[in-house]
C-alpha positions in Angstrom: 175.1 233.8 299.7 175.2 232.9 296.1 171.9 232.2 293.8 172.9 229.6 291.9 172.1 230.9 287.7 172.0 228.6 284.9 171.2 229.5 281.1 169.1 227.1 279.4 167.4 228.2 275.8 167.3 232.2 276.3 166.3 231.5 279.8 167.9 232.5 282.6 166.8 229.8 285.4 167.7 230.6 289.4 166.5 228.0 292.1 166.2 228.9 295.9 165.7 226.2 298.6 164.5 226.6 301.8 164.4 223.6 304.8 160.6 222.5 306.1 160.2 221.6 309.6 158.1 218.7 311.0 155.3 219.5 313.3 154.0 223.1 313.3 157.3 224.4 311.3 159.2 224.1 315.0 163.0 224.0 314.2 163.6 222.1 317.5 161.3 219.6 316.9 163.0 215.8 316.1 162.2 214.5 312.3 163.8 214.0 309.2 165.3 217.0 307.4 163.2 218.2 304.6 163.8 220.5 302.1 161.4 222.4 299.5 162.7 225.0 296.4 161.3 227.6 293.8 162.6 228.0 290.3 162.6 231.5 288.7 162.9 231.4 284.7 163.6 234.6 283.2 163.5 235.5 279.3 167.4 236.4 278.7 166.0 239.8 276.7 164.7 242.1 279.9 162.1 244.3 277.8 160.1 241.1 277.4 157.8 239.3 280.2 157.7 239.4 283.4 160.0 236.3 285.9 157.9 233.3 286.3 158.3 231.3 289.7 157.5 227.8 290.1 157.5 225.7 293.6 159.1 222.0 292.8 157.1 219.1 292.7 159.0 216.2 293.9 157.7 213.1 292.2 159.1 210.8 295.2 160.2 211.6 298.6 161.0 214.9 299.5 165.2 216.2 299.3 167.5 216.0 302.8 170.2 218.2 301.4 169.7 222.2 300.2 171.7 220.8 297.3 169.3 218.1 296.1 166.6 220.8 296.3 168.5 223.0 293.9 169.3 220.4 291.8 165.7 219.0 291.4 164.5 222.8 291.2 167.0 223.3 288.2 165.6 220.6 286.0 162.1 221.4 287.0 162.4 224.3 285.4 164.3 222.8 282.1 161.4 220.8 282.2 158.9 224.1 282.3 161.0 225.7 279.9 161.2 222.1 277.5 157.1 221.9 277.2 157.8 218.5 279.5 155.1 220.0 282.3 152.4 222.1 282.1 152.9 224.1 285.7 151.1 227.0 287.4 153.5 229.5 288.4 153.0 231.1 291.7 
């Protein structure tokens, strides 16, 4: 499995996506595919700070693809790393 990387501004940015399941997290259980996703930005120089992690916020409906998530995770955190949102890291 790969992590997909991007550098954006001396940051190193790396999403992860993971799928929710409907009603009580049962995998069996009938519903609509949902998926959620963390961003990790990381200064590019290692002596400096520690990773920061961010969950994504989705603005509108939640994705249905692992892709989608990563995508929307990704420009969360050129958002973070822009000054475009002010978010609490986990």
């Amino acid at each position: 499995m790969t992590i997909p990387t991007i550098e954006y501004r001396g940051y190193e940015l790396r999403a992860y996506s993971h799928q929710e399941f409907p009603l009580h997290r049962d995998p069996y259980a009938k519903g609509p595919r949902q998926f959620s996703s963390v961003v990790r930005i990381d200064t590019i120089q290692p002596s400096e700070a520690k990773a920061r992690r961010y969950v994504t916020l989705f603005a509108t409906a939640s994705p249905t693809t692992a892709g989608d998530a990563i995508d929307l995770a990704m420009q969360y955190g050129k958002d973070i790393v822009d000054g475009k949102v002010q978010a609490s890291g986990l």
